[in-house]
C-alpha positions as CSV (number, residue, x, y, z in Angstrom):
1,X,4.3,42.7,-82.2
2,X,3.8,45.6,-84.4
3,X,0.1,44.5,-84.8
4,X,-0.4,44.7,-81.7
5,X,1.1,48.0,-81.2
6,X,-1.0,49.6,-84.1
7,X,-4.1,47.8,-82.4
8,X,-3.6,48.8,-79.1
9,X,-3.1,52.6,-80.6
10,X,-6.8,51.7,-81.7
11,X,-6.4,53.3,-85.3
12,X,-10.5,53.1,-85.8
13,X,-10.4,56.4,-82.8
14,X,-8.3,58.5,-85.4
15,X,-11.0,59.4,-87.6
16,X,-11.5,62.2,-84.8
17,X,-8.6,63.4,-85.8
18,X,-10.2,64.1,-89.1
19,X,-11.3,67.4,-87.4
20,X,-7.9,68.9,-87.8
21,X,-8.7,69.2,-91.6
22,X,-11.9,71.6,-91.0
23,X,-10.1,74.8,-91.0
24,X,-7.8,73.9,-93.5
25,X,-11.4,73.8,-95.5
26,X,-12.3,77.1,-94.8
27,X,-8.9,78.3,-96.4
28,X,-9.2,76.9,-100.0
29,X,-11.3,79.4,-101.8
30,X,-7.9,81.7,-100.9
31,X,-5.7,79.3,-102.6
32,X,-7.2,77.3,-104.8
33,X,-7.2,78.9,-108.5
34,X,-5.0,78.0,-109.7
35,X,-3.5,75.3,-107.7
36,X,-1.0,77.5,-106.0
37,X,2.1,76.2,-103.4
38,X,0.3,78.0,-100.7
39,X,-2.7,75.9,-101.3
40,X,0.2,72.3,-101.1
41,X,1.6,74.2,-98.3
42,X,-1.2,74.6,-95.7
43,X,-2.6,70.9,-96.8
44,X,1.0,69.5,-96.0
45,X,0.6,71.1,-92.2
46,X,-3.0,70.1,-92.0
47,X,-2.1,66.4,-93.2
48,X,0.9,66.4,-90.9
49,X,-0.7,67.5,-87.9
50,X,-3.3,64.9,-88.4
51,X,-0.1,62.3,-88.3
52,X,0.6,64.1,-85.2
53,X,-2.2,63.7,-83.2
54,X,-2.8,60.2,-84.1
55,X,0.4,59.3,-83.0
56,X,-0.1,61.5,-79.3
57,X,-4.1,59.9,-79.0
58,X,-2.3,56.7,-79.6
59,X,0.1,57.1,-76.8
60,X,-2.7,57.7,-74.5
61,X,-4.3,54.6,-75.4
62,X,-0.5,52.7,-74.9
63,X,-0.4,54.3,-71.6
64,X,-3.9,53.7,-70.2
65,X,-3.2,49.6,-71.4
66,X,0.4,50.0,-69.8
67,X,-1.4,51.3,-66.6
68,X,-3.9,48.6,-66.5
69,X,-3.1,45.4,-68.3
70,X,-3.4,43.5,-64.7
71,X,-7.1,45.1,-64.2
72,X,-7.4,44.4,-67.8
73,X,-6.6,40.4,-67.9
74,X,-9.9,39.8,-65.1
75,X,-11.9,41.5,-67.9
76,X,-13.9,39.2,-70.2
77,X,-13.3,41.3,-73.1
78,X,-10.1,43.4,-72.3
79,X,-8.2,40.3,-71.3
80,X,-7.7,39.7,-75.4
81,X,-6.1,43.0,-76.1
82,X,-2.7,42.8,-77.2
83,X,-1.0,44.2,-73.6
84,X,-3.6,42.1,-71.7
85,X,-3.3,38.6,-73.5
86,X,0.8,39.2,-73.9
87,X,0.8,39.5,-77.6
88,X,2.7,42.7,-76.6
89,X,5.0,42.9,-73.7
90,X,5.0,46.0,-71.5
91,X,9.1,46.8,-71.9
92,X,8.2,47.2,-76.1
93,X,4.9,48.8,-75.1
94,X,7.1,51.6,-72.5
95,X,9.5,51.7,-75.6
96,X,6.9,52.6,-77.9
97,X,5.6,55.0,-75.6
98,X,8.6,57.0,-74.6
99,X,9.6,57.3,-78.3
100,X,6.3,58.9,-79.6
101,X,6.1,61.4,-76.9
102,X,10.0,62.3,-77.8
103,X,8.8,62.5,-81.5
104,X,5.3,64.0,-81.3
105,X,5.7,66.8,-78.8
106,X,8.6,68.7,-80.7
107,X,7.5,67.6,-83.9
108,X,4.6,69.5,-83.0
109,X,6.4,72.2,-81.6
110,X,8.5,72.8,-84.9
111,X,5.2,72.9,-86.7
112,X,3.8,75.7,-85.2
113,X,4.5,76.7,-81.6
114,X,0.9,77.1,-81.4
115,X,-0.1,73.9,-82.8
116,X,2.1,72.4,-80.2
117,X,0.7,73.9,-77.2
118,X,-2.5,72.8,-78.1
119,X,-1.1,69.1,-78.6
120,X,0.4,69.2,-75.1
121,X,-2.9,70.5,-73.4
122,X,-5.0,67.8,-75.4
123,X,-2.4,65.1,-74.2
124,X,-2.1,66.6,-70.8
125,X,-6.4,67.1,-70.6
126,X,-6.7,63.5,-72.0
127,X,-4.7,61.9,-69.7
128,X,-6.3,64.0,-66.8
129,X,-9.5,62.0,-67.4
130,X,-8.1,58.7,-68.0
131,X,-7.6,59.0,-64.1
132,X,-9.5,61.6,-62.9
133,X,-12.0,63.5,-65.1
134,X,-13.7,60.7,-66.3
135,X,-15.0,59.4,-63.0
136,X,-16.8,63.2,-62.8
137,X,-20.5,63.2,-63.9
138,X,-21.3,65.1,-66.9
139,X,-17.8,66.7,-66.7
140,X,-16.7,63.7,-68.0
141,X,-18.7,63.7,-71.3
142,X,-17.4,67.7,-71.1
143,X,-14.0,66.5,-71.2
144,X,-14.3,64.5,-74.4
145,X,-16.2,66.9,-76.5
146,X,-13.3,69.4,-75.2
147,X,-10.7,67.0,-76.8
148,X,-13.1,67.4,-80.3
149,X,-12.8,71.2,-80.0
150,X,-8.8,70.8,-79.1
151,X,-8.5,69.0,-82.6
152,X,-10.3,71.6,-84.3
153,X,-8.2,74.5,-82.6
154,X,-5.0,72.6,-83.5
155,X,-6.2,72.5,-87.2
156,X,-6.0,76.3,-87.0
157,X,-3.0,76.7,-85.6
158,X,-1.2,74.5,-88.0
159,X,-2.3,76.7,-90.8
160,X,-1.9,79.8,-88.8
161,X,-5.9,81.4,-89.5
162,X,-8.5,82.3,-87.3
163,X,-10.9,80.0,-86.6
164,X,-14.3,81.0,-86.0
165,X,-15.8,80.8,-83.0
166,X,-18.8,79.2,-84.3
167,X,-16.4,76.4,-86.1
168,X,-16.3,75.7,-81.8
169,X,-19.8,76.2,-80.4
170,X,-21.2,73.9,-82.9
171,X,-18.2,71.5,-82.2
172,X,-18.6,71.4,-79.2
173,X,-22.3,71.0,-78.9
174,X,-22.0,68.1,-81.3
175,X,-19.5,66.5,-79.8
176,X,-21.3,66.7,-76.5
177,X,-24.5,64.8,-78.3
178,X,-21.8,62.3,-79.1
179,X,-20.5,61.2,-75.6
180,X,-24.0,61.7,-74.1
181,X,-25.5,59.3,-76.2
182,X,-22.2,56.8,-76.3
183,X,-23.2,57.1,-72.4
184,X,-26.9,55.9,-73.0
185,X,-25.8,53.2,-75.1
186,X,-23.8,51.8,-72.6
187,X,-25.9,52.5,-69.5
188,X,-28.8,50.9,-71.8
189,X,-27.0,47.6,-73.2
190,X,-25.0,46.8,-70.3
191,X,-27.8,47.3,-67.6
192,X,-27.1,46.0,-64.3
193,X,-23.4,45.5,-65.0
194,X,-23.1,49.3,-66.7
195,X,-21.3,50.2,-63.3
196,X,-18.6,47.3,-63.5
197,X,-17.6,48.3,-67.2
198,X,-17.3,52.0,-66.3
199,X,-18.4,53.5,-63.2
200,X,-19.4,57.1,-63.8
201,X,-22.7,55.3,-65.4
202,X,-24.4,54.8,-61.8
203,X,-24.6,58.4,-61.6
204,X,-26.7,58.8,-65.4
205,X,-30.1,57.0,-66.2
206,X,-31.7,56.6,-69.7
207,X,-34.0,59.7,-69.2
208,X,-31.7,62.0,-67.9
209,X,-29.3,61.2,-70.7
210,X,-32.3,61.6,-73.1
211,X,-32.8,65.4,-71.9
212,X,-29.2,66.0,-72.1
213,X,-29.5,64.3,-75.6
214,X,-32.5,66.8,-76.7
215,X,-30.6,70.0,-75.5
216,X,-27.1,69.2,-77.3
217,X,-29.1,68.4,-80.5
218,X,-31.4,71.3,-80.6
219,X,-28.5,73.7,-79.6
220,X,-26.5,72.2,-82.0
221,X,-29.3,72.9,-85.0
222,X,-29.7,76.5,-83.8
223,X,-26.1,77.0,-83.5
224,X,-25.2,75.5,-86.5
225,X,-28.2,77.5,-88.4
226,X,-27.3,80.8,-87.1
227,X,-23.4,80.1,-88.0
228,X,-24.9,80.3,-91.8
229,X,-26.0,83.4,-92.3
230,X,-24.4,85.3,-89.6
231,X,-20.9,84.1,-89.4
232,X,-18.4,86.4,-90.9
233,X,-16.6,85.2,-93.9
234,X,-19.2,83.3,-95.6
235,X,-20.7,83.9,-99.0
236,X,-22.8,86.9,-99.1
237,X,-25.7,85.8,-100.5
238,X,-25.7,82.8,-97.7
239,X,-25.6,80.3,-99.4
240,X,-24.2,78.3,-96.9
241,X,-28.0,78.2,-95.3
242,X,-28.3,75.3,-98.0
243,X,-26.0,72.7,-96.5
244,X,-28.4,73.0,-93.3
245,X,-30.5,69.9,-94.4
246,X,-27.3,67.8,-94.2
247,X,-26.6,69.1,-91.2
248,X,-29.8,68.0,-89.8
249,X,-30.0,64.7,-91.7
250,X,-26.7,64.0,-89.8
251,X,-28.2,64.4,-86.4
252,X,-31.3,62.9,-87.3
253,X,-29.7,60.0,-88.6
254,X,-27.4,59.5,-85.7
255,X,-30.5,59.7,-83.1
256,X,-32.2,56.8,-85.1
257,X,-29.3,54.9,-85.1
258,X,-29.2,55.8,-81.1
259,X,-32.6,54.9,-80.2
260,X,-33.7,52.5,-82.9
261,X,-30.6,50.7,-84.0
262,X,-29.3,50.7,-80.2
263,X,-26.1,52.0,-81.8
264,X,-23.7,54.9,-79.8
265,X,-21.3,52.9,-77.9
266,X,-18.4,53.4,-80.6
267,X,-19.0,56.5,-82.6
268,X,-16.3,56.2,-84.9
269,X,-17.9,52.6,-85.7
270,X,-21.1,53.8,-86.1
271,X,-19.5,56.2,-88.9
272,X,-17.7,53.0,-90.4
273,X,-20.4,51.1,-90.6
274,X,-23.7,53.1,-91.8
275,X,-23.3,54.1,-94.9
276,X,-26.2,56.6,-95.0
277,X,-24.3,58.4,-92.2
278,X,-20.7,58.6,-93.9
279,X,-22.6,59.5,-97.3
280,X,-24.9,62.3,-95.4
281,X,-21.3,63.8,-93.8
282,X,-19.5,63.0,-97.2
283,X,-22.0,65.3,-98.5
284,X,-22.2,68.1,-96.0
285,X,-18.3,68.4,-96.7
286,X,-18.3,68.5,-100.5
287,X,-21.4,71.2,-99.9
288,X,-19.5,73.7,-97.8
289,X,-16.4,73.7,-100.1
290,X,-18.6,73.8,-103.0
291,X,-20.1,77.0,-102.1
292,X,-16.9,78.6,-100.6
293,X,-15.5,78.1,-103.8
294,X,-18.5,78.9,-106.3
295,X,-19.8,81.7,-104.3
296,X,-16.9,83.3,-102.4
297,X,-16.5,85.2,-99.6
298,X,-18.5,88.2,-98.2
């Protein structure tokens, strides 16, 4: 039963919740020489809104299951999840549900106040286009890459700094390449049956997505170019201009897997399983706190 609770949370989606963290990054050349409480502080609230939002994207997944476990058991594939197949009854599913909400709302609330109002408008914008949103052309893709941004803005607010706004242009615009080409992927594979798995995808073809695929990607590299050695805060001497090749192996690497590998449908698989990928945003991690830390601030 518990299995098939974690599963139907679907604990491989919480490595978007990773971006809660980002900010936290930003803040360690303030507190890390020596390792000072401040420093143990701020991770503590980074780590635990992470917990937090698992546990609230989880729900969402319980409910949509919950919702749709009859719709679910005349699908091929959906009729073995754990709802679906009865490994996991509704009444402990309901259970489940109720008590995370009455945990992970006030938790987040006693956090930060902010933190918390951005948990309930992520859970209240999720759930939105579970029934609504996602049935929306191209404001459905807009909806997820929101939910990317939301994580990001959370991150800040548990740690009480300013984000900047270029941490949610770039973001967003990367996010956006995301769903797009998760999109293609499915319109591609599934083909004539891309409508009866979700459908949204009889309003997209493969060239349409592609354009919308070129402009997130370039507008990402500009953004995300510009954010080096014009965003406030950074090292002086812009040093951060040198993690732009790992930035741009990233999004290279991500359109081959795309185009050549067929890869897209499941991001957070995709990330899993190439290793080149994980290494290349591994990387690009170690790179920005390496030179916030060696170099400074302006």
């Amino acid at each position: 039963m518990l299995i098939g609770l974690i599963k139907t949370m679907r604990p491989r989606q919480w490595t978007k919740n990773l971006m809660v963290f980002i900010p936290f990054a930003f803040t360690l050349r303030e507190y890390w020489r020596p390792f000072s409480p401040e420093m143990w502080l701020l991770l503590g609230k980074a780590t635990l809104g992470f917990i937090l939002f698992c546990a609230i994207s989880g729900t969402i997944y319980l409910i949509n299951d919950w919702v749709d476990v009859e719709k679910d058991r005349l699908h091929p594939k959906k009729r073995f999840r754990p709802l679906a197949s009865g490994a996991l009854s509704k009444s402990v599913a309901l259970g489940a549900i109720v008590v995370l909400l009455l945990v992970a709302l006030p938790a987040a609330f006693l956090l930060e106040p902010w933190f918390g109002a951005v948990a309930l408008i992520y859970f209240g914008l999720m759930l939105t286009y579970s029934y609504v949103l996602k049935n929306i052309v191209i404001l459905d893709v807009f909806t997820l890459a929101a939910g990317l941004v939301l994580r990001a803005l959370a991150g800040a607010a548990a740690i009480q700094v300013p984000a900047s706004p270029w941490l949610y242009v770039c973001t967003a615009l990367l996010a956006l390449f995301i769903g797009f080409a998760k999109r293609r992927h499915e319109l591609v594979l599934l083909e004539d049956e891309a409508t009866h798995h979700r459908l949204i995808l009889k309003e997209y073809t493969p060239e349409v997505l592609d354009q919308m695929i070129a402009v997130t990607t370039a507008s990402f590299v500009m953004a995300y170019s510009l954010y080096t050695f014009s965003a406030k805060n950074l090292p002086a001497n812009n040093a951060m201009m040198l993690t732009i090749p790992f930035a741009l192996f990233v999004v290279f690497r991500m359109l081959y897997l795309v185009h050549i590998k067929g890869e897209g449908g499941s991001p957070e698989e995709m990330l899993l399983r190439d290793r080149w990928l994980l290494g290349a945003i591994g990387a690009w991690g170690a790179s920005i706190v390496a030179i916030l830390y060696l170099f400074g601030r302006a």
